[in-house]
C-alpha positions as CSV (number, residue, x, y, z in Angstrom):
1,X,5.9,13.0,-33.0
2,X,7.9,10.7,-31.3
3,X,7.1,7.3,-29.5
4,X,7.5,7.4,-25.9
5,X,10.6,4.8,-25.0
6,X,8.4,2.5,-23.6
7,X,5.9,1.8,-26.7
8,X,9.1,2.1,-28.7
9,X,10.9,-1.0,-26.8
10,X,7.2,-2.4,-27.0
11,X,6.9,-2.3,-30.5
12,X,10.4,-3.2,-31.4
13,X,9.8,-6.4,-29.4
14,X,6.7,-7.3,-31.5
15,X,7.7,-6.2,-35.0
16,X,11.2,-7.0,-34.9
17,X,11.6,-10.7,-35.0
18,X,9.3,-10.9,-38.0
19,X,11.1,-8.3,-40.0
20,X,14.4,-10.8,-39.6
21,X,12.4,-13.3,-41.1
22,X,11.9,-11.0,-44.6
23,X,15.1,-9.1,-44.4
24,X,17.6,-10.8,-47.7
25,X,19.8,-13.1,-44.9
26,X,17.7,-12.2,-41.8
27,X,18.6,-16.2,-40.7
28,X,22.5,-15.0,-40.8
29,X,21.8,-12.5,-38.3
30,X,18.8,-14.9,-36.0
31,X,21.8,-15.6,-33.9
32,X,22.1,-12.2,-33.0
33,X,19.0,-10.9,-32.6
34,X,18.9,-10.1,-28.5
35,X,22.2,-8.3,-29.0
36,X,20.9,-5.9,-32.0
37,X,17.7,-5.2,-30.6
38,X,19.4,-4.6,-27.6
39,X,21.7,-2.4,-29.3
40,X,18.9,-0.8,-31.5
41,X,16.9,-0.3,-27.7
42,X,20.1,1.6,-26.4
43,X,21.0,3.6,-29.4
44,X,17.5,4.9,-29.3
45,X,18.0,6.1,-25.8
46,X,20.9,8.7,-26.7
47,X,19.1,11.8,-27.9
48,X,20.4,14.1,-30.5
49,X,22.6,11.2,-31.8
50,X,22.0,11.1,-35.5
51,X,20.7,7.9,-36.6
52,X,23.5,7.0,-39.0
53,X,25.3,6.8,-35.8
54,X,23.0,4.8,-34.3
55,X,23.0,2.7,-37.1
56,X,26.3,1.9,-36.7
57,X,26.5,1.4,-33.4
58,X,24.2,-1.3,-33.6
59,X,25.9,-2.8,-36.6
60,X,29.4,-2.7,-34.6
61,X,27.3,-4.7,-32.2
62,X,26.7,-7.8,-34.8
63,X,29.9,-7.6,-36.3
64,X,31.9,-8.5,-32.7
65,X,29.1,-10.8,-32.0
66,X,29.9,-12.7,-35.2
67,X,33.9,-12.5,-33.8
68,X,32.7,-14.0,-30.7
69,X,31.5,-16.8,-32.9
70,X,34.2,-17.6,-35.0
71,X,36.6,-17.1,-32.1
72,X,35.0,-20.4,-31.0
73,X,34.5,-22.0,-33.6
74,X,36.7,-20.1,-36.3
75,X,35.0,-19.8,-40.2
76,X,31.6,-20.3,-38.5
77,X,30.3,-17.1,-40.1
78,X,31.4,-14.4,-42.1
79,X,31.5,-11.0,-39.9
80,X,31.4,-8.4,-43.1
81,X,28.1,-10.2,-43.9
82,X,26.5,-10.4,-40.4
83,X,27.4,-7.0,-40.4
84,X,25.5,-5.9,-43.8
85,X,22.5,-8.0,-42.8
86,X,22.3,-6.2,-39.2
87,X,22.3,-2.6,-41.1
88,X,20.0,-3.6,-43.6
89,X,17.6,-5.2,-40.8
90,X,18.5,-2.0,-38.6
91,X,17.0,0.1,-41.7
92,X,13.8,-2.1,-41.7
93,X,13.1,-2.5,-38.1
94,X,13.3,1.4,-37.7
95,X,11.4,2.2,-40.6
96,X,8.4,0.2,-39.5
97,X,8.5,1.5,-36.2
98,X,8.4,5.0,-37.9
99,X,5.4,3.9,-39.7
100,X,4.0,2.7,-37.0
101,X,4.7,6.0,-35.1
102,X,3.3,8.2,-38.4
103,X,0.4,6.3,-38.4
104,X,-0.5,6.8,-35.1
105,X,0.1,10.7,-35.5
106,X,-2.1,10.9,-37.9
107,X,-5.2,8.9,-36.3
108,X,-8.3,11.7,-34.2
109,X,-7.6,12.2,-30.6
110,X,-10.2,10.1,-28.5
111,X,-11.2,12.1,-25.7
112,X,-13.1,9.0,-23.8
113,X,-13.7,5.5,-24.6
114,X,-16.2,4.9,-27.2
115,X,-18.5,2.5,-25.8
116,X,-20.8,0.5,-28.1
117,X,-24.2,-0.9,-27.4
118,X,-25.5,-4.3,-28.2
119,X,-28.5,-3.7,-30.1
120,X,-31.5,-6.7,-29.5
């Protein structure tokens, strides 16, 4: 089962900025957060790419944000490591989101909304 788009953006919004915070050198990456969850948002939209792809995609993504940087301010950050963080975060964002998904799948179909009485 796959998550609609929608509660897939949805969820990435909610679990994804604590996930930096327990990813080994999430704060490396902190800067770059909009951009790979951005990237994470679009690579998710191209169907029947394969998610190594994806992966990279979104780690491409971090890596010429962390350019960006040191093109400013040069030896600000180290780009290979932004870009090893952003894969491993990548791995853990999407796996909790598949857990997530999973999880759901696996819960009974509610036909109406359970209502429940206040007993006196």
């Amino acid at each position: 089962m796959k998550f609609p788009f929608k509660k897939f953006v949805a969820t990435l919004s909610m679990v994804a900025p604590v996930i930096a915070m327990v990813v080994p050198g999430g704060d490396v990456i902190a800067p770059y957060l909009p951009s790979i969850l951005k990237g994470i948002a679009d690579a998710e939209r191209t169907p029947g790419t394969a998610g190594q792809t994806k992966r990279g995609y979104v780690v491409e993504i971090a890596v010429n944000a962390a350019h960006i940087t040191n093109a400013a301010k040069p030896g600000t950050v180290n780009p290979v490591l932004v870009g090893e963080v952003a894969g491993a975060y990548v791995d853990a964002v999407v796996g909790t989101i598949n857990l997530a998904r999973d999880a759901q799948a696996a819960l009974p179909t509610v036909s109406a909304p359970l209502l429940i009485a206040a007993t006196s």
